[in-house]
N, C-alpha and C positions, 0 to 999 in steps of 0.2 A: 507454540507460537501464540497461541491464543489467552493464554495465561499471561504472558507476557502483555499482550493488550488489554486487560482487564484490572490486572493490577501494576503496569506498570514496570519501573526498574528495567534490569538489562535483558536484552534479547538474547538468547541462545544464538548457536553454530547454524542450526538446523533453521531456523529462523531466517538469519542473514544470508544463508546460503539461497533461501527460496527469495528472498529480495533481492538478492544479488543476481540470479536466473531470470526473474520477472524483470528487469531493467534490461537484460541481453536480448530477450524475445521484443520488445516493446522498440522497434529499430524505424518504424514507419508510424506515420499521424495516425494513422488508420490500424496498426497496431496500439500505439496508444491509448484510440478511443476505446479498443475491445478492453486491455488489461485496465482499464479505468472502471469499465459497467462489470469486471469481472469481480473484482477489490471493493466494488462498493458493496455491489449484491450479498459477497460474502460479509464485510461491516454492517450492512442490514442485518443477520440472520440474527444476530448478538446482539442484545437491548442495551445492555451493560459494558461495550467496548469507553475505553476511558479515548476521547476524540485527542488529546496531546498523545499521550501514548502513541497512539495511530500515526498522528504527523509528525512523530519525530524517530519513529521507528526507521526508515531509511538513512538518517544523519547517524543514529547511530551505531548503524551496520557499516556505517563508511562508505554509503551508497549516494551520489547526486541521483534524486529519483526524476524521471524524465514523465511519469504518470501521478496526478495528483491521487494525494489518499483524502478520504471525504467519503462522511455516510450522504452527502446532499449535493455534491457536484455535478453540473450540469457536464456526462460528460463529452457531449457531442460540441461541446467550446471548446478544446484543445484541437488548437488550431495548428501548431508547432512537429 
């Protein structure tokens, strides 16, 4: 997965499958906000995450994502 975010192009199985999971668990605002500080935390660790890649990685899974992705999102705003 992380390759994927770095350089880009299509997302593997293994990939979509964990975005795909991460949208089913994310059922509550308050689930939300956690899978949001989880997703960012993990986009912090990586200096080098390419930030489209990242935002479009759920379109491309065929996922409406309900958690924004963002190395800088404030995520205690998702209010939904």
């Amino acid at each position: 997965m992380i390759i994927d975010l770095l350089q880009g192009g299509e997302p593997g199985a293994a990939c979509c499958s964990g975005v795909k999971n991460l949208k089913g668990m994310a059922a509550t605002t308050d689930d939300r906000r956690t899978a949001c500080n989880c997703v960012k935390a993990a986009a912090n660790r990586y200096t080098n995450l390419k930030d489209d890649a990242v935002q479009a990685l759920a379109s491309k899974c065929g996922v409406a994502m309900d958690v924004p992705v963002s190395k800088t999102i404030n995520c205690d705003s998702i209010s939904y």
